[in-house]
C-alpha positions in Angstrom: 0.0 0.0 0.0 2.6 2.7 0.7 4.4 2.2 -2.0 1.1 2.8 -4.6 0.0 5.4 -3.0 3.7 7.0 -2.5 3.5 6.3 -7.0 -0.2 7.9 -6.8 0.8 10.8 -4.7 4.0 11.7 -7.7 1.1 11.2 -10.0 -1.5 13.2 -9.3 1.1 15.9 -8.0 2.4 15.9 -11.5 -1.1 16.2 -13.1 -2.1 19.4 -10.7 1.4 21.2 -11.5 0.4 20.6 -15.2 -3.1 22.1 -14.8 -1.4 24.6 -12.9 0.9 25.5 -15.5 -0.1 28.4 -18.1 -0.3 26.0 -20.9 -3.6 24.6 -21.3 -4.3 20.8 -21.4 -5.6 19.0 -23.6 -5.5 15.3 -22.5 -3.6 13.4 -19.8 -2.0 10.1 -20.8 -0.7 7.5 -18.5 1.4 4.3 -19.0 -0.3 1.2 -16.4 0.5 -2.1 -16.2 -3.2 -3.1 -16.2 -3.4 -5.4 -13.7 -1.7 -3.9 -10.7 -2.9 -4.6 -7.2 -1.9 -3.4 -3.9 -3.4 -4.6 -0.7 -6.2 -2.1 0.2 -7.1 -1.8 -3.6 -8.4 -5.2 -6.2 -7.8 -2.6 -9.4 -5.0 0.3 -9.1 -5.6 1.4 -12.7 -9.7 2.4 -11.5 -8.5 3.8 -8.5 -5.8 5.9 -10.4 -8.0 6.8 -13.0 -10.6 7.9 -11.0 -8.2 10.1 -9.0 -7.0 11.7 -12.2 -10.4 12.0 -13.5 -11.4 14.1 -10.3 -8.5 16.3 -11.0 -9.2 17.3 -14.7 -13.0 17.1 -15.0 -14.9 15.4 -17.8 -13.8 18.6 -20.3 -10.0 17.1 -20.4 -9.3 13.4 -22.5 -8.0 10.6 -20.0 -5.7 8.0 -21.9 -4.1 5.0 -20.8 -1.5 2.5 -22.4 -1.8 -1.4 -20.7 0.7 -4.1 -20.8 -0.7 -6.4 -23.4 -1.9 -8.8 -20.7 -3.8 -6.2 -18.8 -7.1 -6.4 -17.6 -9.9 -3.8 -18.7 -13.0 -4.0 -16.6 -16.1 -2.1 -17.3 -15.8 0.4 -14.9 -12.7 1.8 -16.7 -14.9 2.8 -20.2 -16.3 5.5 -17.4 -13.5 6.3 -15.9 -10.9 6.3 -19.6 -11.7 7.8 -22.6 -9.4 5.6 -24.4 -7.2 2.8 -23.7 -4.9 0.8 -26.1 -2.7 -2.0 -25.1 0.7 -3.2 -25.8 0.9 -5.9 -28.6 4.8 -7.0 -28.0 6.5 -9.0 -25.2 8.9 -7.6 -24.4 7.6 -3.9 -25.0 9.2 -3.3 -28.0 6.0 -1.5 -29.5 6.1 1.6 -27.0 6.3 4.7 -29.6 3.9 2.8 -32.0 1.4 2.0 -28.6 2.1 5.8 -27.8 1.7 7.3 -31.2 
């Protein structure tokens, strides 16, 4: 648990100096494992997303990247407003995934 939320905590710092910032934002795009776990939480990647989506609003896009075996779960279609996953083991496919 510390250490996730020490990673969220960097995170969603990182997001409100952004918003912060004079340059407006467009979208916020995040690179999860898709099936990460920690012991108070079943699903990191909802809880994250859901604490980045109550940062930027509904106005701001919310875009992940997931390992190629991650696991996408209803819930996240609310929470993401896209999501594309890796197709390569190991990751060689990163700028393609990204682009």
């Amino acid at each position: 648990d510390s250490a996730y939320e020490h990673m969220k905590r960097r995170g969603l710092d990182s997001v409100a100096a952004a918003l912060a910032s004079e340059h407006s934002i467009q979208a916020v795009a995040v690179d999860l494992h898709g099936a990460g776990v920690s012991e108070s939480f079943e699903d990191i990647e909802i809880d994250l997303g859901l604490a980045i989506r109550k940062l930027i609003g509904t106005k701001i896009k919310l875009i992940c990247a997931l390992d190629l075996h991650g696991n996408i779960h209803n819930d996240m279609t609310s929470i993401f407003d896209f999501m594309v996953g890796f197709k390569t083991y190991p990751h060689e496919d990163q700028f393609e995934t990204g682009h």
